[in-house]
C-alpha positions as CSV (number, residue, x, y, z in Angstrom):
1,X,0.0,0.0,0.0
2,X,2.4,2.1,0.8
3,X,4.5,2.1,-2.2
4,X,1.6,2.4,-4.1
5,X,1.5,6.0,-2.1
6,X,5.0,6.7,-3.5
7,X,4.2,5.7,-6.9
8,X,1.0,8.0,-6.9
9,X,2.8,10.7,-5.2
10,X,5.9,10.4,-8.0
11,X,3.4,10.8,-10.8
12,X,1.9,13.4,-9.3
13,X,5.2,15.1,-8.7
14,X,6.0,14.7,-12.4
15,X,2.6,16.0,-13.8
16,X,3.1,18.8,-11.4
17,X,7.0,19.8,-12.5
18,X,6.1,18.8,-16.1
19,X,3.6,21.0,-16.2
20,X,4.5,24.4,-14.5
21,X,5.4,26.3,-18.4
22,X,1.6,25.6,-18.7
23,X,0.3,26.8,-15.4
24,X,2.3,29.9,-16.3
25,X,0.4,29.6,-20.0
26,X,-3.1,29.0,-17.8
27,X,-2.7,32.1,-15.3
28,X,-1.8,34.1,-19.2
29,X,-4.9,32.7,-21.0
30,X,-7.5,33.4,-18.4
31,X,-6.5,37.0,-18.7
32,X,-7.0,36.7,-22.4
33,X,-9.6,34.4,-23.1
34,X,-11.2,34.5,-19.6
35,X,-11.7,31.6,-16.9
36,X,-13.7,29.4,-18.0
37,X,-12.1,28.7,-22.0
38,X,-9.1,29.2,-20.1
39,X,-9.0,26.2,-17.4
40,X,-11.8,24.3,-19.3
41,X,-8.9,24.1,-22.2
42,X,-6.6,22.8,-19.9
43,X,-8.0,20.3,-17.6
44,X,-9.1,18.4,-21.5
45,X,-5.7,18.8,-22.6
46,X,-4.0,17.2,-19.4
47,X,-7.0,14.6,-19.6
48,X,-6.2,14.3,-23.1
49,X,-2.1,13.6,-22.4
50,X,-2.8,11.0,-19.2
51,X,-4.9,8.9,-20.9
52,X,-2.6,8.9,-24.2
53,X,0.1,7.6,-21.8
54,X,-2.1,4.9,-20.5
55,X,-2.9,4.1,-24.5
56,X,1.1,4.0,-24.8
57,X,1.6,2.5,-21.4
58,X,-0.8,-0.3,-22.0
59,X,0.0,-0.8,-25.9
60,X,3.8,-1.2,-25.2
61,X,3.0,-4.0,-22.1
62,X,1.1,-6.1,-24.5
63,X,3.6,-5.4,-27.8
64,X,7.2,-5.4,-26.3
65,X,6.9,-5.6,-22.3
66,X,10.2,-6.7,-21.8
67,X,11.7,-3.5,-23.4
68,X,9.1,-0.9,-21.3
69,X,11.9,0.2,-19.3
70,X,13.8,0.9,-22.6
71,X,11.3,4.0,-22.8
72,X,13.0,5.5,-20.0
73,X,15.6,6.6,-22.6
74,X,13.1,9.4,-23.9
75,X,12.5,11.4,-20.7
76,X,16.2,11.1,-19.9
77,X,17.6,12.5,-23.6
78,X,14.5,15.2,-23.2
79,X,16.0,16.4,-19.8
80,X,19.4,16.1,-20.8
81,X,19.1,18.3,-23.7
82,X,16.8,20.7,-21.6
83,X,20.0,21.0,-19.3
84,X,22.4,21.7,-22.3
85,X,19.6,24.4,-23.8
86,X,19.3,25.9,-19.9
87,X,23.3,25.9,-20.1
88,X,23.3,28.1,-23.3
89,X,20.7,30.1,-22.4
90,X,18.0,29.1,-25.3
91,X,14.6,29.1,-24.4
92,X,12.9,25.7,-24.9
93,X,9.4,26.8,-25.4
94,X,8.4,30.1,-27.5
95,X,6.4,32.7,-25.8
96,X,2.7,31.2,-27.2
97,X,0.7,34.0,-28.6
98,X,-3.4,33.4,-29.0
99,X,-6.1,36.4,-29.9
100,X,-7.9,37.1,-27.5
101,X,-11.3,34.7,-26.9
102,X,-9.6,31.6,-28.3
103,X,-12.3,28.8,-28.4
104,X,-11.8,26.3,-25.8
105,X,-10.5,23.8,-28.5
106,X,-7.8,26.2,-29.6
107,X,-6.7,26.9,-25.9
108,X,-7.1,22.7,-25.2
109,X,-4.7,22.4,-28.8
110,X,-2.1,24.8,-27.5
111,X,-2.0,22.8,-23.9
112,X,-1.6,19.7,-25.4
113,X,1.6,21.4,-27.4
114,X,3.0,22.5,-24.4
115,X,2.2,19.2,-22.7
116,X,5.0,17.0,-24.6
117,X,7.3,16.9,-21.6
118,X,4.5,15.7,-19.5
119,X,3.5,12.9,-22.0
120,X,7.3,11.7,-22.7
121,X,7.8,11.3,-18.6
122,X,4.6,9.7,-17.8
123,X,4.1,7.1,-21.0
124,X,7.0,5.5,-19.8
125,X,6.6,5.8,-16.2
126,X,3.3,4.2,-16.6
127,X,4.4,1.8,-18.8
128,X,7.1,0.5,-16.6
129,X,4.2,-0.3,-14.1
130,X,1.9,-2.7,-13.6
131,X,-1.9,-2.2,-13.2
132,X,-2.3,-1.4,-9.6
133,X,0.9,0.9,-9.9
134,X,-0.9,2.5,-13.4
135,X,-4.2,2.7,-10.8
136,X,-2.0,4.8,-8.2
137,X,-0.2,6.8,-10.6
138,X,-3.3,7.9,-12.9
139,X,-5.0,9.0,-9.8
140,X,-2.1,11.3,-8.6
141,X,-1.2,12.5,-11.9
142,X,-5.2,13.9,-11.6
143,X,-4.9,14.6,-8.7
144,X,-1.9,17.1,-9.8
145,X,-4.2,18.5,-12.8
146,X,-6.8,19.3,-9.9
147,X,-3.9,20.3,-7.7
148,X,-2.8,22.9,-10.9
149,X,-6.5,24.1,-11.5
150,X,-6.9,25.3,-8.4
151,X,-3.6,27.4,-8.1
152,X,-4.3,28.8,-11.3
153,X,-7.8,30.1,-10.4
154,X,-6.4,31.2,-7.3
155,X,-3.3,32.7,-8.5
156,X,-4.8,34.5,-11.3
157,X,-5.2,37.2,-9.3
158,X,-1.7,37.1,-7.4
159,X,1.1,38.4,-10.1
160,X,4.3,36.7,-8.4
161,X,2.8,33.1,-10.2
162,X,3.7,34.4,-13.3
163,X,7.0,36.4,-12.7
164,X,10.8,34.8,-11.6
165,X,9.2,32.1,-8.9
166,X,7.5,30.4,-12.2
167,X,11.0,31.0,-13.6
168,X,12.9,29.4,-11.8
169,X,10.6,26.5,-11.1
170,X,10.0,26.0,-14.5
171,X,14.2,24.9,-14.8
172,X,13.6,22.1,-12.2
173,X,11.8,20.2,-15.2
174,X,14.8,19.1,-16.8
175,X,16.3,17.4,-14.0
176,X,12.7,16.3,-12.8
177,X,12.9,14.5,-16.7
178,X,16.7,13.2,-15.8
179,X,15.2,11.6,-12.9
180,X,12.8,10.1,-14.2
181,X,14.2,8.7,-17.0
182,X,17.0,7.3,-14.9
183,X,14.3,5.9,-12.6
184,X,12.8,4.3,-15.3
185,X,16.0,2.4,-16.3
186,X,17.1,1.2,-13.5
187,X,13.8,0.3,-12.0
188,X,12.4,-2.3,-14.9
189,X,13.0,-5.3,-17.0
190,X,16.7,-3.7,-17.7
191,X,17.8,-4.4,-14.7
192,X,17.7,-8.2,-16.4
193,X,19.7,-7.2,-19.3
């Protein structure tokens, strides 16, 4: 039970790191397109990127289980090259521009853009997992989507969320990738190879 609590809490970790470049996005948009396009875009993109990592998770234990941990490589080459970008000082995600009252499918298609990093962590995290572990980590990684709602509804109206503290979160998400990819390695059917 109680790794099943570390499991849930480690995806929800990641979809929270993963995903701070799009609550700074979110707290932008519901200036521009107002509250309810805003986090109604959102929430169906991160629905939208957990569940196509459960597709991936679930399609890759039936196809090629034995090489699930393999995926770990992704995250780990994403961070990686995150850290060299940080290093020389190129941004890794334009500044996303959208006319004001975007529809709530273009908002939902630019947070599903910005959720790549999110996708290439957790597809391999859950499919490196069995079922009950998938179980524990779906629920924290919606748990974080929740989690993110909330402190963008209630930080919309505090500026600091979207000025250096978003900033300098926001370069944690390499080495949250690193992590996780290296987890992901070490922690599978690799460890037989």
């Amino acid at each position: 039970m109680l790794d099943h609590l570390v499991f849930g809490l480690s995806a929800f970790l990641t979809q929270i790191l993963t995903n701070l470049d799009n609550l700074a996005a979110l707290l932008a948009m519901m200036l521009v397109s107002g509250v309810r396009r805003s986090v109604s875009g959102f929430l169906l993109a991160q629905v939208i990127i957990i569940m196509a990592s459960l597709l991936v998770a679930l399609g890759v234990d039936d196809v090629i289980p034995l090489w699930a941990g393999y995926l770990g490589v992704i995250p780990l080459s994403l961070g990686v090259l995150g850290v060299i970008r940080q290093q020389r000082g190129k941004e890794t995600v334009g500044d996303p521009r959208l006319k004001a009252g975007a529809s709530v499918f273009v908002v939902t298609l630019l947070f599903v853009s910005l959720s790549m990093d999110t996708f290439a962590v957790l597809a391999p995290l859950l499919a490196d997992s069995t079922s009950g572990y998938r179980v524990a980590g779906l629920i924290g990684a919606g748990l974080a989507v929740i989690c993110l709602a909330s402190v963008a509804l209630a930080g919309a109206q505090a500026p600091f969320m979207t000025g250096r503290l978003a900033r300098r979160l926001e370069q944690l998400v390499p080495y949250v990738m690193i992590c996780a990819g290296l987890y992901i390695l070490s922690n599978s059917w690799t460890d037989a190879v």
